[in-house]
C-alpha positions as CSV (number, residue, x, y, z in Angstrom):
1,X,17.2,75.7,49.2
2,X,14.4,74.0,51.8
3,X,11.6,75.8,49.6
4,X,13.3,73.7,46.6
5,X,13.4,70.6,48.2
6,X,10.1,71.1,49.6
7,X,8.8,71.8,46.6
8,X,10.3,68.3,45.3
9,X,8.5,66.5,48.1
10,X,5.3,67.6,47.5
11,X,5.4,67.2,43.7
12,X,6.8,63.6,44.2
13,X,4.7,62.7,46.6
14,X,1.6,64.0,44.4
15,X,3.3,62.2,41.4
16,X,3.4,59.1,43.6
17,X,-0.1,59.0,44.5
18,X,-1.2,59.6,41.1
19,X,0.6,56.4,39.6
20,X,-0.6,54.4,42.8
21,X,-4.3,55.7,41.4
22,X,-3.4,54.9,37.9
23,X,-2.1,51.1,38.9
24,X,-5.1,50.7,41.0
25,X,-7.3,51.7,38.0
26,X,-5.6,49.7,35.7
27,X,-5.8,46.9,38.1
28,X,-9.7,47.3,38.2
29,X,-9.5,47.4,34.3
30,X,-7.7,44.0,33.8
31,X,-9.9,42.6,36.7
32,X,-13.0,44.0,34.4
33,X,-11.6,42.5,31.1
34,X,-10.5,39.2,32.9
35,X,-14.1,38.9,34.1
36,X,-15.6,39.6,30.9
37,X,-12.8,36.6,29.0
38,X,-13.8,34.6,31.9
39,X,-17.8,35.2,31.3
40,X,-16.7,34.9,27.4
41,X,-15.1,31.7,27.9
42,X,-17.9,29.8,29.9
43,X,-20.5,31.3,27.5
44,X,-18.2,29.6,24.3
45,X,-18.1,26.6,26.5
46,X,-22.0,26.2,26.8
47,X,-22.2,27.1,22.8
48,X,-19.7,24.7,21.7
49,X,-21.7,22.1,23.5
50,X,-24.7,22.7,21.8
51,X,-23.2,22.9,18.7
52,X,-21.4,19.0,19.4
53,X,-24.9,18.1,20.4
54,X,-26.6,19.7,17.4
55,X,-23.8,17.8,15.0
56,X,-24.2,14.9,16.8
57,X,-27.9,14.7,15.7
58,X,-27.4,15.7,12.4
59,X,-24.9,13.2,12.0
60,X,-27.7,10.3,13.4
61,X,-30.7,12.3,11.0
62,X,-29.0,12.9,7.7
63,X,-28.5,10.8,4.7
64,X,-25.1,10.8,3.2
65,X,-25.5,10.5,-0.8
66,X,-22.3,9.9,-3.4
67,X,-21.7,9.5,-6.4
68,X,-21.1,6.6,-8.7
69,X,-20.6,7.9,-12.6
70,X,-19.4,5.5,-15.3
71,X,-19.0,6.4,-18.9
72,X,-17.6,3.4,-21.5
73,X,-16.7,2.3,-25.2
74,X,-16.6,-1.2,-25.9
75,X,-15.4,-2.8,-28.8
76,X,-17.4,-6.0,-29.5
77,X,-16.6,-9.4,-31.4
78,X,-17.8,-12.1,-31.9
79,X,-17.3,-15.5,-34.2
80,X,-18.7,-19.0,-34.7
81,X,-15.8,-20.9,-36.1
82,X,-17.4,-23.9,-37.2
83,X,-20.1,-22.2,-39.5
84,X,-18.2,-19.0,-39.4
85,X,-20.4,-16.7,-38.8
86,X,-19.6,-13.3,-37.1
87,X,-20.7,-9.8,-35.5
88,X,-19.4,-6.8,-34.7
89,X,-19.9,-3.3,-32.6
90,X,-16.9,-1.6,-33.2
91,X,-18.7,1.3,-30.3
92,X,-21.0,0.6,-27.4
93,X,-21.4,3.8,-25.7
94,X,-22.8,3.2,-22.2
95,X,-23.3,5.5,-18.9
96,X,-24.0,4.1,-15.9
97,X,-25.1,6.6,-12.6
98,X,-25.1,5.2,-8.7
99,X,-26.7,7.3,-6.5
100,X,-26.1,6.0,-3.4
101,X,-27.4,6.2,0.0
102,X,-26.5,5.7,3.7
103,X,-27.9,6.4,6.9
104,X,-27.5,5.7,10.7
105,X,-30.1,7.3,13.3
106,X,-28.5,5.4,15.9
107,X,-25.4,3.4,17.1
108,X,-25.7,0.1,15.5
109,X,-28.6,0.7,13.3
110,X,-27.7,2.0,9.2
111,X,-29.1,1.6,5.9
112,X,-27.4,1.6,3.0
113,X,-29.0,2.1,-0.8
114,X,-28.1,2.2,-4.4
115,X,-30.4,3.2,-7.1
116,X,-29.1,2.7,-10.9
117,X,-29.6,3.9,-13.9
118,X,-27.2,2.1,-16.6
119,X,-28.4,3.2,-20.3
120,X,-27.1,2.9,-23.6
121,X,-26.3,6.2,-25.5
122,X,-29.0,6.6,-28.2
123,X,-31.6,3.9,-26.2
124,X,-35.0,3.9,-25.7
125,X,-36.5,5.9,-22.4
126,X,-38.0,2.1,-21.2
127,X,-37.3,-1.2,-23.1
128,X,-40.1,-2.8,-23.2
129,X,-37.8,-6.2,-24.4
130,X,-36.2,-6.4,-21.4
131,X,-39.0,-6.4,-19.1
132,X,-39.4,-9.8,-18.7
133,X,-36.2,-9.5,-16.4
134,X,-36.8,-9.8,-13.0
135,X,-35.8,-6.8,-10.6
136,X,-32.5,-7.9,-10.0
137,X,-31.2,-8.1,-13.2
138,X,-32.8,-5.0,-14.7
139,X,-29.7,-2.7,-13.0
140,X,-27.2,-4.4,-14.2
141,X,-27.7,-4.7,-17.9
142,X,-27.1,-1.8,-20.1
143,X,-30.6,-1.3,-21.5
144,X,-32.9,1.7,-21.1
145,X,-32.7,5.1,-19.0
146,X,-34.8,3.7,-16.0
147,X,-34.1,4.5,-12.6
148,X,-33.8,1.4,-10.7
149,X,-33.3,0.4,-7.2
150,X,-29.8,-2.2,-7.0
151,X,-29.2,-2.1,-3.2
152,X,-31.7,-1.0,-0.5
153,X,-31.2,-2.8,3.1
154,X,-30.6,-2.0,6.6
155,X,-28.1,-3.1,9.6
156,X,-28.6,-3.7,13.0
157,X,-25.7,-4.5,14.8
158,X,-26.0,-5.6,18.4
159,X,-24.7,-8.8,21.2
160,X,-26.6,-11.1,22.6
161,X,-23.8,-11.4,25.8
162,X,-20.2,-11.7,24.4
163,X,-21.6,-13.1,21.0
164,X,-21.8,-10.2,18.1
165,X,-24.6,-10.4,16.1
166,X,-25.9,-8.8,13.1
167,X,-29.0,-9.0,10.8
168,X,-30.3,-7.5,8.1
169,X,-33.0,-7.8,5.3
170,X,-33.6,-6.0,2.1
171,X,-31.7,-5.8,-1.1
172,X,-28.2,-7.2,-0.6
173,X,-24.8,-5.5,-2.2
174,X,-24.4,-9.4,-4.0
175,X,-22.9,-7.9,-7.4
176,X,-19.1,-7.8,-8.1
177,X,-18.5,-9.7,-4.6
178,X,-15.0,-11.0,-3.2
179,X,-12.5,-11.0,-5.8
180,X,-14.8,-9.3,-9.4
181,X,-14.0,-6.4,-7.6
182,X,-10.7,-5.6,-8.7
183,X,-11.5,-6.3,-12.4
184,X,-14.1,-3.1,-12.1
185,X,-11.4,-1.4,-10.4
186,X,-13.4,-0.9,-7.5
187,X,-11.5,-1.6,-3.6
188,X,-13.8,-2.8,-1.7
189,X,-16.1,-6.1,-2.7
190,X,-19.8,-6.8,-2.6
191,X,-20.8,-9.4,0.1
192,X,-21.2,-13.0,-1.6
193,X,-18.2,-14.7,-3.2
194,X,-18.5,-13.9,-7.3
195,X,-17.4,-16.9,-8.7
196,X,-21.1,-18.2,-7.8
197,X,-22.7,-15.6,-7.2
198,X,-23.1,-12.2,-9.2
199,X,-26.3,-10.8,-9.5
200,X,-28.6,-8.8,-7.2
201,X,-30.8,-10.5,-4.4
202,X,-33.5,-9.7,-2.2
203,X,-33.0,-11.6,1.0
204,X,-32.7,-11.6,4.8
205,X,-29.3,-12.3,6.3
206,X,-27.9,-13.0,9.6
207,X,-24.5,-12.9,10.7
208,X,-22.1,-14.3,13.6
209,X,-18.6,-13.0,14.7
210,X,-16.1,-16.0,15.0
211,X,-13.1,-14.2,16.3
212,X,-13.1,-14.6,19.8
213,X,-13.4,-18.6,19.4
214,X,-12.0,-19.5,16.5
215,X,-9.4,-17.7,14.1
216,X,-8.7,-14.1,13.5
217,X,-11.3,-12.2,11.3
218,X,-13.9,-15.4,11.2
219,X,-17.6,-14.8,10.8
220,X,-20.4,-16.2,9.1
221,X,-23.8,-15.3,7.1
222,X,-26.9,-16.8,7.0
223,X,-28.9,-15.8,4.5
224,X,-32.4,-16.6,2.9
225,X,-34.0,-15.3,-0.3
226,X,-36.4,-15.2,-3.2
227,X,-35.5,-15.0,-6.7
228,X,-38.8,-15.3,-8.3
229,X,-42.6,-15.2,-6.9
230,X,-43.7,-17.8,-8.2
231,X,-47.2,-17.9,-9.8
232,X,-49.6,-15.1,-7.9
233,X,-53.2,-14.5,-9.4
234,X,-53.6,-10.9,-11.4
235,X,-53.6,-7.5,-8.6
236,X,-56.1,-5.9,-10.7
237,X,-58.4,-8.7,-12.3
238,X,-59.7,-12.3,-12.4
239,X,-57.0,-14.7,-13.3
240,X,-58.3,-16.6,-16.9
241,X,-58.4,-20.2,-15.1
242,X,-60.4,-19.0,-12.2
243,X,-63.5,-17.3,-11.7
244,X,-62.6,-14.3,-9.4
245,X,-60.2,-12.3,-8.6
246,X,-57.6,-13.1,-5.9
247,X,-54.8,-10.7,-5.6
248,X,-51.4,-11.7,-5.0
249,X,-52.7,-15.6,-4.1
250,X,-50.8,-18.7,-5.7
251,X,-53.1,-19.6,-8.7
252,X,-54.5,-23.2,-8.3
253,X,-54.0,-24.4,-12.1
254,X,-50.0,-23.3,-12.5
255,X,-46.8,-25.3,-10.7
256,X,-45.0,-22.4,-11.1
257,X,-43.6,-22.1,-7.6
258,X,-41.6,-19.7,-5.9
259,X,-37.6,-19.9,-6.5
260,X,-36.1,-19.3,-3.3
261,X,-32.2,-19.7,-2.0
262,X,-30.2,-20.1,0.9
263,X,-26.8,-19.6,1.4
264,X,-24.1,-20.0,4.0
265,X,-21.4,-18.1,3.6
266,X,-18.2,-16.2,5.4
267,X,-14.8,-15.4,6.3
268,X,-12.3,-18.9,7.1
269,X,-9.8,-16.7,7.9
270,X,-8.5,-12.7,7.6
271,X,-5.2,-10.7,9.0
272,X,-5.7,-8.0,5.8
273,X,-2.8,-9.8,4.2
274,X,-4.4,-13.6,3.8
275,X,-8.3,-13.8,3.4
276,X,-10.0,-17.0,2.6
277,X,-13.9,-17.1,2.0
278,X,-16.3,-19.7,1.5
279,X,-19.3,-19.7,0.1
280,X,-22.6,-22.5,-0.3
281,X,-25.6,-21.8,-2.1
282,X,-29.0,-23.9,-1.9
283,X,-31.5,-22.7,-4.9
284,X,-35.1,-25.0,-4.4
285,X,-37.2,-25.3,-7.6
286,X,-35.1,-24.2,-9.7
287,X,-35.6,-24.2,-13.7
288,X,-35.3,-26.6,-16.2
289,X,-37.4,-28.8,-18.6
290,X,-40.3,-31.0,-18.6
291,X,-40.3,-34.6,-19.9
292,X,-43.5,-34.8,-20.3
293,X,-44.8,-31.7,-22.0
294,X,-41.4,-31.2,-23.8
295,X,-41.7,-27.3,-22.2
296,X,-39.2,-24.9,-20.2
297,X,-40.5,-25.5,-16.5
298,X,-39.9,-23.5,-13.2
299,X,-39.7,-25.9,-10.8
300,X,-37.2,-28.5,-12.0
301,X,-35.3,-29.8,-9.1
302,X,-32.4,-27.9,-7.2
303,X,-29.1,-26.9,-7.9
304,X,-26.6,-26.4,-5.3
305,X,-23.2,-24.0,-5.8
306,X,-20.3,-24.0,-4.0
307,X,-16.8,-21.7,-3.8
308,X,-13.3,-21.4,-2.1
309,X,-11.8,-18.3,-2.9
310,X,-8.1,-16.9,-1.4
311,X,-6.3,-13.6,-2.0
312,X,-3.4,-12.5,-0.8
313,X,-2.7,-8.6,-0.4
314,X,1.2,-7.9,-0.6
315,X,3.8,-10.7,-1.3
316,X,6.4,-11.6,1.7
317,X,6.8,-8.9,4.5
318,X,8.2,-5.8,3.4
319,X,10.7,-7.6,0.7
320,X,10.1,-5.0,-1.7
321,X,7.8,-2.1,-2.5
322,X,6.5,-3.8,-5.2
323,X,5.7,-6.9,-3.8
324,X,3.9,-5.2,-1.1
325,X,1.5,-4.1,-3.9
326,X,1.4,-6.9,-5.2
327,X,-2.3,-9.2,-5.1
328,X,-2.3,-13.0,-5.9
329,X,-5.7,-14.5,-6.2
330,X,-7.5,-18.1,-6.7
331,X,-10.5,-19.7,-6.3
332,X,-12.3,-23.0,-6.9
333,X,-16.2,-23.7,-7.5
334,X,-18.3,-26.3,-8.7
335,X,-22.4,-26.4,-9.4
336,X,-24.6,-29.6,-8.9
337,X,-27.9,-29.3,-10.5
338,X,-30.4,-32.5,-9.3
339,X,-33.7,-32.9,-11.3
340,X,-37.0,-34.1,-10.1
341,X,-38.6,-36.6,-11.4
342,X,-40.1,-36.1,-14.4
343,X,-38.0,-33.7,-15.7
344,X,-34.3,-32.7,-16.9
345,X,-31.5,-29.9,-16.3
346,X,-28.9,-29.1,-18.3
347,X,-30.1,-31.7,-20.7
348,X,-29.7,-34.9,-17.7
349,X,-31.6,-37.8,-17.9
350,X,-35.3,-38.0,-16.5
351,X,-34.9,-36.9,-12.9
352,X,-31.5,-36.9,-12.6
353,X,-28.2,-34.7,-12.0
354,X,-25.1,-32.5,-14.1
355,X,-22.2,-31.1,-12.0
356,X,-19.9,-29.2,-13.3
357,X,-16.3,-27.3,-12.1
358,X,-14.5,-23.8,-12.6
359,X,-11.3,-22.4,-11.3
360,X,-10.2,-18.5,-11.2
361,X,-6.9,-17.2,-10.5
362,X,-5.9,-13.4,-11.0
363,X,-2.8,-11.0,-9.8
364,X,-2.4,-7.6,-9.9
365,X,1.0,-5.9,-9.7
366,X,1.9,-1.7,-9.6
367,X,2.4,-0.1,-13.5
368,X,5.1,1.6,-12.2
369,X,3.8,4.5,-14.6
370,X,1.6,6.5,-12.0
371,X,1.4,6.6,-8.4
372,X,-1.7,3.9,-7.5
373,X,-2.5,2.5,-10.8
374,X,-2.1,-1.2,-11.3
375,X,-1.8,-4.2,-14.3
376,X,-4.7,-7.0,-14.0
377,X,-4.2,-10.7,-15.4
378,X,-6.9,-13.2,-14.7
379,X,-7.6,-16.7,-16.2
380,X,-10.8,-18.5,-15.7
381,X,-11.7,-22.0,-16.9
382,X,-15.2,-23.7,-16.6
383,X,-16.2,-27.2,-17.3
384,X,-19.6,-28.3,-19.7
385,X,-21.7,-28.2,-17.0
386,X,-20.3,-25.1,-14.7
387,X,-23.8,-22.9,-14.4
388,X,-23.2,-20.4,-11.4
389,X,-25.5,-17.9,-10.9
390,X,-23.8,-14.9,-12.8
391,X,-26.6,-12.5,-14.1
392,X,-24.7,-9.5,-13.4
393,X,-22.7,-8.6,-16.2
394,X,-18.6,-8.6,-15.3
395,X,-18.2,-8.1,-19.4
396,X,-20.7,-6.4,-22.3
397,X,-20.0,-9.6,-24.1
398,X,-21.5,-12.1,-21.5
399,X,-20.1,-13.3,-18.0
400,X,-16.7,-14.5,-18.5
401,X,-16.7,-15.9,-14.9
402,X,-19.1,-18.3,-16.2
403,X,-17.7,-19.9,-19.5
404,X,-17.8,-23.2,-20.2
405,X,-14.7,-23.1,-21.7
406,X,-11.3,-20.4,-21.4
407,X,-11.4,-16.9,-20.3
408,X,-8.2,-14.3,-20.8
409,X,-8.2,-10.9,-19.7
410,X,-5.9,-8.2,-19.2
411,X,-6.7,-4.9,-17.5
412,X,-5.0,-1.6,-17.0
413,X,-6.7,0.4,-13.5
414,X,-5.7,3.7,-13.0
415,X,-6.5,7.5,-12.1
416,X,-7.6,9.9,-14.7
417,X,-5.2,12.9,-14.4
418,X,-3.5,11.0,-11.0
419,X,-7.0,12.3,-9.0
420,X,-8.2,9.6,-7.1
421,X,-11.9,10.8,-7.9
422,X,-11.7,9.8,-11.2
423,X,-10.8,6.3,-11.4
424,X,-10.6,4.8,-15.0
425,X,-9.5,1.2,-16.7
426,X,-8.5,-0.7,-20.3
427,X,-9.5,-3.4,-20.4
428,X,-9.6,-6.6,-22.7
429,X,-11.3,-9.8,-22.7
430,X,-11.1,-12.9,-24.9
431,X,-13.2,-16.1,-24.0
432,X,-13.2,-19.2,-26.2
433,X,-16.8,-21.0,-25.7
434,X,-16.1,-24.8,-25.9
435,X,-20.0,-25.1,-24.7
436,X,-23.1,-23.2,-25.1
437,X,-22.4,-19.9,-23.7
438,X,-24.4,-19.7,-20.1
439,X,-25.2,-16.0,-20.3
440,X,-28.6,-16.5,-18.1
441,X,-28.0,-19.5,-15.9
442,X,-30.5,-21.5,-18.2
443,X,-31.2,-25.0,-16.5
444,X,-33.3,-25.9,-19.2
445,X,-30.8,-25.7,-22.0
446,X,-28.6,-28.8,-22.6
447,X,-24.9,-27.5,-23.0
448,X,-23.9,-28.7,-26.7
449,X,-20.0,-28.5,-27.6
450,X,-19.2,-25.3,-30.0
451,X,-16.8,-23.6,-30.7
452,X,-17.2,-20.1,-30.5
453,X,-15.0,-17.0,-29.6
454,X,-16.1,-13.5,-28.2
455,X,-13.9,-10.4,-27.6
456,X,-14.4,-7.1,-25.2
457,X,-12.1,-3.9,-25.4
458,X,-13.8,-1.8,-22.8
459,X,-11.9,1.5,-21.9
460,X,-13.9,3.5,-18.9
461,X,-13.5,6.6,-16.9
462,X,-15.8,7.3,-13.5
463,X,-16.8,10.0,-11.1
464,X,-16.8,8.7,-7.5
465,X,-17.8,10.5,-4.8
């Protein structure tokens, strides 16, 4: 019986130190594998970090592109009702591409670009017609299949102590500006206000931060341009009134001096549900006519253009679903055109002055057929003399922002399929011309009362990414 329980002894005691050497292996095991996690973990650490350092320098050293692709019908009218004559396109077929472009190599610094091509289906690789636009307007007229540039400028954003300061130069976004926006179904605006300004401009621009002095969201641009060189001697040969050549110099024997602008412009006030903007323009030597040679001349006089524009983003606070999708808009402008001596705009007297008026208002409300789409009214009125600066088209038909006269229009904005990618519109448009229609901000033509109508049903569906 001892030998037995001997026997036990020994074989527990032998069983006993061979788990206490197992547990002490398996505790140098997980002490091996806990160093390894740990060595893993501080080698994922250090890779990580260069990986956030590596994105964070692409993200400074790439360009960002999208994608801006329009296709549209529009159905085209138009009639003379005192002589009665008419015409018709019962289908414009137009594509227009954006590529654009944006950039920031550093905090506070970016670029932004846009380069167009807006062609008619069936035109002409280049139109040699329209060349006698100037770069501004060639984007935004459905013409050829010529790859333009519409925006190019950069941003630097900075403070000069507590003030915030900004400035930038180049091509500015100045087409389908504060409040045009929604009638292209597009949600965020351009810079200037378009009731007076609608067209592409090259021009430097400056801009200060009111908020911390005056009201919430307050700011001001300063901005200074050129719409048109002026008269510069042949790059590649002697000018025919001078003897030799002299690149890119004024020539002696032609007034035709450059057109430049300046305009002063901003935010009044801003909370995201009240926004008022303002907007003056300055334009020196502008066109018009010459008394004494009975010609078109380019450096007429000055105009000067002026806007005060409101919108109001949701109705009450939180009354109703609908009302909070609701937008109520107006705006006021009027343009003063003063002519030198010598000669006449918009048919005034020898050296002297036409003003004229305009007022906008628009609201847009939810269809309550899809889940962001919305119904557009606006009404714009413009007096015999109204002339802003409203190259860029807003309708196939002319600017309707611009009439001297009535403007209707009804639009339907919505999502293709319900994707937000593929935004799409109906749209129609009925202007009654009491004056002669101001399709090119003409300061040499004398506005004669007509009586003319023009209609646009444009339907459209985009690609934006």
């Amino acid at each position: 019986m001892n030998k037995i329980f001997l026997s036990l002894s020994v074989l527990s005691a032998l069983s006993f130190n061979a788990f206490a050497d197992d547990v002490a292996d398996l505790k140098a095991e997980i002490k091996a594998l806990n160093d390894k996690v740990s060595k893993l973990e501080k080698k994922q650490k250090r890779t990580q970090k260069t990986l956030n350092t590596v994105k964070q320098h692409d993200a400074f050293d790439n360009i960002k592109f999208g994608i801006d692709f329009r296709n549209a019908v529009d159905v085209l009218d138009y009639k003379d009702n005192t002589t009665g004559l008419t015409a018709k396109n019962d289908s414009l077929l137009s594509s227009r591409l954006y590529l654009t472009m944006k950039s920031s190599p550093m905090s506070g610094l970016t670029f932004s670009g846009k380069l167009a091509v807006y062609s008619l289906w069936g035109s002409e690789l280049y139109d040699d017609g329209g060349a006698g636009y100037k770069s501004w307007a060639g984007s935004s007229k459905a013409t050829d299949t010529v790859m333009r540039v519409k925006e190019a400028y950069f941003v630097y954003t900075t403070a000069i102590g507590d003030q915030p300061i900004s400035m930038s130069i180049g091509r500015r976004p100045s087409t389908n500006g504060f409040l045009a926006n929604y009638r292209e179904n597009e949600d965020s605006a351009g810079s200037p206000l378009a009731h007076i300004t609608n067209m592409e401009v090259d021009a430097a621009m400056v801009k200060l931060d009111w908020s911390r002095f005056l009201v919430e969201g307050a700011y001001t641009k300063f901005i200074y341009g050129r719409a048109h060189s002026g008269a510069i001697s042949n790059v590649y040969g002697t000018d025919s009134n001078y003897p030799y050549s002299t690149p890119y110099a004024s020539d002696p024997y032609d007034d035709d001096d450059p057109v430049d602008f300046a305009i002063l412009l901003g935010d009044a006030y801003n909370n995201g549900q009240h926004q008022l903007m303002y907007e003056w323009a300055h334009i020196f030597n502008t066109k018009g006519h010459n008394v004494a040679t009975g010609l078109n001349a380019k450096a007429a006089g000055t105009a000067d253009l002026y806007a005060l524009s409101y919108k109001m983003e949701g109705v009450g606070d939180e009354i109703s679903d609908f009302l909070d999708d609701t937008i109520l808009f107006a705006s006021i402008a009027g343009t003063y055109y003063n002519a030198n001596d010598g000669y006449t705009l918009l048919g005034s007297d020898n050296g002297g002055s036409k003003s004229g008026y305009s007022y906008w208002v628009g609201a847009l409300i939810p269809d309550m057929i899809t889940e962001d789409g919305k119904f557009g009214f606006e009404y714009n009125h413009g007096s015999q003399y109204w002339t802003p600066m409203t190259w860029a088209e807003d309708t196939a038909t002319g600017s309707k922002i611009a009439v001297r006269g009535d403007a209707y229009e009804a639009y339907w904005n919505f999502n293709l399929f319900g994707i937000k990618y593929l935004p799409g519109q109906i749209r129609y448009t009925y202007m009654q011309h009491d004056y002669t229609p101001n399709n090119h901000c003409m300061g040499w033509v004398a506005p004669e009362k007509v009586d003319i109508t023009s209609q646009d049903i444009r339907a459209f569906v985009s690609y934006r990414y």
